[in-house]
C-alpha positions in Angstrom: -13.5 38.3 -12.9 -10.2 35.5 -12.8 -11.1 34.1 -9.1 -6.9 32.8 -9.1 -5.2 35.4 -10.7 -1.4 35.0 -11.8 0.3 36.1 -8.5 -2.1 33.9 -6.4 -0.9 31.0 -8.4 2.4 31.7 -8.6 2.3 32.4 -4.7 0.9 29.0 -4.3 3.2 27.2 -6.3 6.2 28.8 -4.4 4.4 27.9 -1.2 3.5 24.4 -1.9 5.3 22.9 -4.9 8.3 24.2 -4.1 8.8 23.4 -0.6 10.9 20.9 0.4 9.6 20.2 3.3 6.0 19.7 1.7 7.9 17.5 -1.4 9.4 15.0 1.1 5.7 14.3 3.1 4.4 14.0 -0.7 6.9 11.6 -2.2 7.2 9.6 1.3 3.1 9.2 0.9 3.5 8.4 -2.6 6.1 6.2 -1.8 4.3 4.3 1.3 0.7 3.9 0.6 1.2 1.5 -2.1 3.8 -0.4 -0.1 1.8 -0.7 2.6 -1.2 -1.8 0.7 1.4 -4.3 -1.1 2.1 -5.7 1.9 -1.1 -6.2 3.3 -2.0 -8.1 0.2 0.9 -10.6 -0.1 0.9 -11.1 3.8 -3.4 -12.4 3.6 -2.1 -14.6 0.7 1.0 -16.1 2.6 -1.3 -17.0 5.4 -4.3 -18.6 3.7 -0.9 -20.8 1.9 0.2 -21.1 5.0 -3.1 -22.8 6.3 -3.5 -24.5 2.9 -0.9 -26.3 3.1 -0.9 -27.6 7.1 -4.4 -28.7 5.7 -3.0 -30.7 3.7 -0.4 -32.2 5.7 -2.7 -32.7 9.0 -4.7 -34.8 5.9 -1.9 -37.0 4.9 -1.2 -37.6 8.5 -5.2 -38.6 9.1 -6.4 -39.8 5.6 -10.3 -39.8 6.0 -11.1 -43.0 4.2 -8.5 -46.0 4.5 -8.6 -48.7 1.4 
C-alpha cells in the first residue's frame, strides 16, 4: 500500500511548490535569516572593537606606570 500515491503528490506540489504566494514567504526566509544572523554577528564584533579600542585610548590618556 503507496501511503503518497501520484495524485497526492502531484496535488501537493501544485499546492505548495507552485504557489506564488508560498515561493515569496520561502525565498524572503531564505533570504533573511542569514542576513539577520549576519548582522547580529558583525554588530557584537563592531562593539567589543569599539570598547577595545576606547580601552586603549582612556590608557594612553592614564598610563598606569610613569618612568
Amino acid at each position: 500500500m503507496e501511503i503518497f500515491n501520484q495524485e497526492f503528490t502531484q496535488e501537493l506540489i501544485r499546492l505548495t511548490w507552485r504557489n506564488p504566494v508560498f515561493m515569496a514567504v520561502a525565498i524572503a526566509l531564505i533570504w533573511l535569516i542569514p542576513q539577520l544572523l549576519i548582522r547580529r554577528i558583525l554588530s557584537e564584533n563592531y562593539k567589543k572593537k569599539k570598547l577595545e579600542k576606547q580601552k586603549d585610548k582612556i590608557g594612553k590618556l592614564y598610563p598606569k606606570a610613569l618612568k
